[in-house]
N, C-alpha and C positions, 0 to 999 in steps of 0.2 A: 599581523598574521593574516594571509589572505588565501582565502580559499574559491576556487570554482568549482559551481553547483551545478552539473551538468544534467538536465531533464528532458524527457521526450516531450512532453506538452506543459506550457504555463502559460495561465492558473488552469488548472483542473481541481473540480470544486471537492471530489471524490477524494483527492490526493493531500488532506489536510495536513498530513502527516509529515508531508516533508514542507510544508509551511512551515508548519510549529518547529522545526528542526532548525530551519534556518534561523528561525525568528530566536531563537533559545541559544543556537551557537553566537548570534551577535550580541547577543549579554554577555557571552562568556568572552567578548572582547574580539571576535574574530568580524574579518571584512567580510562578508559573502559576496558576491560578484557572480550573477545567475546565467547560467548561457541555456535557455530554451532553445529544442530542435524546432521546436511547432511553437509561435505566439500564438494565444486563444483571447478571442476579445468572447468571454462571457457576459451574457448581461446580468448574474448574478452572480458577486463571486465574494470571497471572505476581502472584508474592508483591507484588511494588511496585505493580501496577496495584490491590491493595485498599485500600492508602492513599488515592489518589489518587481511588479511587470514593468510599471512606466523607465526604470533604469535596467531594466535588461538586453544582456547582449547579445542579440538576434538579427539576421541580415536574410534580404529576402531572396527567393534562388535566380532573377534577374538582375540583382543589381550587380553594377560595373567595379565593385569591392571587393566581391567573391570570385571575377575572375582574375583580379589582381592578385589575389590571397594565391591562386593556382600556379601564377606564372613566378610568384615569388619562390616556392618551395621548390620548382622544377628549374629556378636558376643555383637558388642555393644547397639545395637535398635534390638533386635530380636522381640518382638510385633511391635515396630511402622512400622518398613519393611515390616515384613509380610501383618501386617493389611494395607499399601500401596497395595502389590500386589493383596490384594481381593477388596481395596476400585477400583484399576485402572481397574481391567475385570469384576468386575459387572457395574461397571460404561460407560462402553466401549460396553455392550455384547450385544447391539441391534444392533451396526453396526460392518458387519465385517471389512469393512475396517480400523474405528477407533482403532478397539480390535486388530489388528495386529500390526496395527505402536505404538498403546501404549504397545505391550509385547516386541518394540525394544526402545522406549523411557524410560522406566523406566527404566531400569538394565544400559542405557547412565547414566542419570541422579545422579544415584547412584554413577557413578562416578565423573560426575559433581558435587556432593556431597561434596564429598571430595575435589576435587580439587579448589572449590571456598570457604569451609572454609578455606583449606592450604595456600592461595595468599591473605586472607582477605578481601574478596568483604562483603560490609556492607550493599547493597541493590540488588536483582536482579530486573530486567525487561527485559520483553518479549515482542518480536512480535507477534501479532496475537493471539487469544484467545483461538487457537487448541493445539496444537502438542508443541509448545515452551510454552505458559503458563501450559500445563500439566506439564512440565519440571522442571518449577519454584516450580510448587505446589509440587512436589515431595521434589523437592531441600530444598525449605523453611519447609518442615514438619520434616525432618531430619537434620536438620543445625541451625533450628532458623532462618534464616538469612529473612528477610522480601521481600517482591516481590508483584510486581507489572504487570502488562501486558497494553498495548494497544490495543484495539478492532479495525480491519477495515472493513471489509463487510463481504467477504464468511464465514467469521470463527464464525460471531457470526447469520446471515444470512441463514443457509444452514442447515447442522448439529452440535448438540452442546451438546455433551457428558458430563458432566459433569463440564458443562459452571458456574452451581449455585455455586457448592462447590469450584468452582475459584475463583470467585468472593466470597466470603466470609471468604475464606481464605486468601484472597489479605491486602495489605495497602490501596492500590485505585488501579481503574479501569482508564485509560486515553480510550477515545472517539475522534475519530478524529470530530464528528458533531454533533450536537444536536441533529438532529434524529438518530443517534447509542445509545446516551444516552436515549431518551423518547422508543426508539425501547426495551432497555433492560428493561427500566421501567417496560413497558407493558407487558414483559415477565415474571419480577422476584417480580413486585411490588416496593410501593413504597420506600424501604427500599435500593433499588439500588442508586437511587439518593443520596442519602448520601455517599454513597462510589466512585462515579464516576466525573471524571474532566473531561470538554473537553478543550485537547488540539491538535491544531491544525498543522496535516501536514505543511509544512511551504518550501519556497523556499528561497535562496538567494540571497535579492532582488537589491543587489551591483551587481551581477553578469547578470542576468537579467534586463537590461536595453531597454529602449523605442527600438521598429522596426520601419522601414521607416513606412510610409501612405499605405495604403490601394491604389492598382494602382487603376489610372483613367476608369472609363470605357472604352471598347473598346481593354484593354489588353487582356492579357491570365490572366486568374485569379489561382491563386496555391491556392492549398488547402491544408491542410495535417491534418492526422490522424494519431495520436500516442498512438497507444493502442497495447496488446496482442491479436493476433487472435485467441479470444474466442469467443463462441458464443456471453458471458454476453457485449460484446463491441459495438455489433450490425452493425458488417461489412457490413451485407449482405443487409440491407438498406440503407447502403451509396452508394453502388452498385448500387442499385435498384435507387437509389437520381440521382446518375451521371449519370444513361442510359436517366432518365426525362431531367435532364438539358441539355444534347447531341442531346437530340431531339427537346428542345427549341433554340435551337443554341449558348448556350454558349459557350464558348471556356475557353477550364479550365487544370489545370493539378493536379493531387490529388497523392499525395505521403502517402505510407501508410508505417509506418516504426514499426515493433514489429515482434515477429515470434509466432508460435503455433500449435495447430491442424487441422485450417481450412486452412490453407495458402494454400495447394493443392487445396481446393472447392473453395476456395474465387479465387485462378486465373483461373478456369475451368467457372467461371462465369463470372470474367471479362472479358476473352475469347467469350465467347455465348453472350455475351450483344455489343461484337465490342468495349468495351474500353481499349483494350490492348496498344494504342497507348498513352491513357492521364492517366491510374491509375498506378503509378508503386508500387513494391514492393521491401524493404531495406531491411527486416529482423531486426534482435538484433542490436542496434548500440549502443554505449556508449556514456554518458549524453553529451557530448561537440560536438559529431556531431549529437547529436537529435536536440541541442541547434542552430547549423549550419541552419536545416532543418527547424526547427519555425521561424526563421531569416529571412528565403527568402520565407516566404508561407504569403499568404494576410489573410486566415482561417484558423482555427482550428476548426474542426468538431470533435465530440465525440458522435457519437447517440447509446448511450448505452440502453442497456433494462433489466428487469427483466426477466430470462429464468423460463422455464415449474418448474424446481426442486427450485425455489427463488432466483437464484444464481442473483447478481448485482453490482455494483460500493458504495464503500463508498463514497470517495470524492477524484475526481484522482487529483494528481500532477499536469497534466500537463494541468490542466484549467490554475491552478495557474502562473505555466511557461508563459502560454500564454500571458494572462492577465497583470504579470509583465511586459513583452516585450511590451506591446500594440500591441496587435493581438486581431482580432476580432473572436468571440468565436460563436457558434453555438452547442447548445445539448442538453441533452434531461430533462424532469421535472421528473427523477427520486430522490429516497434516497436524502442523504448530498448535490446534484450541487445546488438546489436554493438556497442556503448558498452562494452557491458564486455566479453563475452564475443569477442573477436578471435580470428575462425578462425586456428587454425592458430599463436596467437601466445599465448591464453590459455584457452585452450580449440577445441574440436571446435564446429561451428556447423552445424547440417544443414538441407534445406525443412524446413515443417511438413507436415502430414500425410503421412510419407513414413515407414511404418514401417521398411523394407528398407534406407533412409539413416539413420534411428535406431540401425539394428543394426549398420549397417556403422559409424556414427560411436560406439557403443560397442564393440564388436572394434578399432578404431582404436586406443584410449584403453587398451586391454587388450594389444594383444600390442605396443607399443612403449611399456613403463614408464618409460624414461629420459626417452624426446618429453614425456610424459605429465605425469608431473613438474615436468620442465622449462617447462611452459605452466604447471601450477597455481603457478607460482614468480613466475613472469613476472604472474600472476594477483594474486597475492597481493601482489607491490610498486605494481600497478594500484590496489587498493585503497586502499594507504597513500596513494597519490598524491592520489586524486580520491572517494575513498568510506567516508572515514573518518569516523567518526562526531563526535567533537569538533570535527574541522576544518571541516564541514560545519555543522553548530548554529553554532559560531563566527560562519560567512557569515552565517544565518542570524537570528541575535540582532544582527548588527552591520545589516542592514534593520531591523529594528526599532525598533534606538536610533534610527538616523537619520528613520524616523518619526513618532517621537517629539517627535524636536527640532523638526522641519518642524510638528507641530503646536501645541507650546507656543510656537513663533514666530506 
């Protein structure tokens, strides 16, 4: 059984998710066969994700392959190709940024084309509902070959080009959460529900085992935030949270581990606020020392937001992580969290941009350790239930066989 894994960027250290996915479908006996639109030579990336780069199928946009791939479709599909190229720039032509990256992902694709009929991938799936499901959609209309994508937040969230004729061109749609699902609904009608699964991001929950307790009061209490510094992550109220608690006397230390385009702002304000001493900054680290880092932190704070353009959180990972370990969780009642995060039942849930209910929902989680506990517990049998990593690939792989079969019929 072989599948192509169709991604906008690999490795991306941030994107562990669809590692662990691949890495999980190839136990369950399937080929993977990865086609990155963008190779990224990171100089620190998870051990397994360099396997998986060194045999990937990527071609670069000068080489004399990818014009061969062009001239091949245009001798043998010359309408469908074509009609590809006017369906992708009318479909594109309100945003320019979409209209560029789609006149470099098509003419990819096309050779992706070929090269996932030539190795026999018998289903494609994509990350993310942009730039890698355009890929698919191309790939599948010239190949036959059936495809699928998964939806996570900014891609279906933000801008969405040609989001309809993906979905409909699909086998199904995967949904990391119920409301990415009722969200598309309400975009495309109810005709989406039929076509869309949610299946869920997933951790593995062997590996992610229980953390010590929640120290006693009177410690230093660690906190940590593991997110990109983007705005949609809502640093700049966690900032604004720890100047409140600094000034009620807490004693705390908050590790923020991701990199991005605020890390300059976000330390010019930890700076101006005096908490240069208790917030530090790690940058990109890779999944076994993030894992180190939720280990030794009593919290995990996520106060994510909706930004001004809709951008926001699907359903991050690393609640999950959390929660597996029993860590007690703290964030905010946007999109897919209350799915996992249940005020009050697996955690603290506060608004977004509300530094003052930030702080108060971390003193919460702080001076009653039993409550605290007892929610990342309650957290953590959530996860086995519905966020396990296995049992979710499982869902997953078992759509796929069944389209499979529906095509070789």
């Amino acid at each position: 059984m072989s599948v192509g894994y169709i991604v906008s960027r690999f490795p991306k250290i941030t994107e562990t998710f669809i590692l662990r996915e691949i890495l999980a479908l190839e136990e369950e006996g399937f080929q993977v066969e990865l086609f990155p639109l963008v190779l990224v030579r990171e100089e620190r990336l998870h051990p397994e994700a360099g396997r998986l780069r060194d045999k990937a199928h990527w071609i670069g946009l000068l080489s004399g392959s990818l014009g061969l791939a062009q001239a091949y479709w245009l001798t043998r599909k010359p309408i469908a190709y074509l009609r590809l190229w006017i369906e992708v720039v009318s479909g594109n032509l309100f945003s320019p940024k979409f209209l560029l990256r789609s006149l470099v992902v098509l003419p990819r694709a096309a050779w992706m084309a070929r090269r996932a009929k030539a190795i026999g991938c018998q289903h494609l799936h994509a990350h993310f509902a942009t730039h890698a499901a355009l890929a698919a959609y191309i790939i599948s209309r010239l190949t036959d070959i059936p495809y699928s994508f998964t939806a996570h937040a900014h891609d279906i969230y933000v801008e969405r080009p040609m989001l309809k004729s993906k979905i409909r061109g699909s086998q199904f749609v995967v949904t990391i959460s119920e409301f990415n699902r009722r969200y598309l609904r309400d975009l495309f009608g109810n005709e989406v529900l039929q076509r869309t699964r949610v299946v869920r991001c997933g951790v593995d929950t062997e590996r992610y085992q229980s953390s010590p307790a929640l120290k006693p009061r009177g410690e230093m209490l660690r906190m940590a935030c593991i997110a990109s510094l983007e705005e949609y992550k809502g640093h700049v109220y966690l900032v604004k949270a720890c100047a409140l608690l600094a000034r009620q006397g807490i004693l705390f230390r908050c590790d923020l581990v991701g990199g991005g385009d605020l890390e300059n702002s976000l330390k010019a304000m930890v700076t101006a606020e005096g908490l240069a001493d208790r917030i530090h900054f790690h940058g990109r680290l890779p999944q076994a020392e993030v894992r180190n880092i939720l280990v030794a932190s009593d919290i995990l704070v996520l106060p994510s937001i909706i930004t001004s353009a809709g951008k926001m959180e699907g359903l991050p990972v690393v609640l999950m992580e959390a929660l597996a370990l029993e860590i007690p969780v703290v964030s905010t009642n946007i999109s897919g969290i209350p799915e996992l995060i249940r005020d009050g039942e697996t955690g603290v849930l506060v608004p977004q941009k509300d530094p003052e209910g930030l702080a108060a929902g971390i003193r919460q989680q702080l001076e009653n350790p039993t409550r605290a506990m007892a929610m990342a517990h309650a957290g953590r049998e959530l996860v086995l239930r519905e966020f396990d990593l296995r049992r979710n690939v499982t869902a997953l792989a078992d759509l796929f066989r069944e389209s499979m079969v529906e095509a070789a019929c």
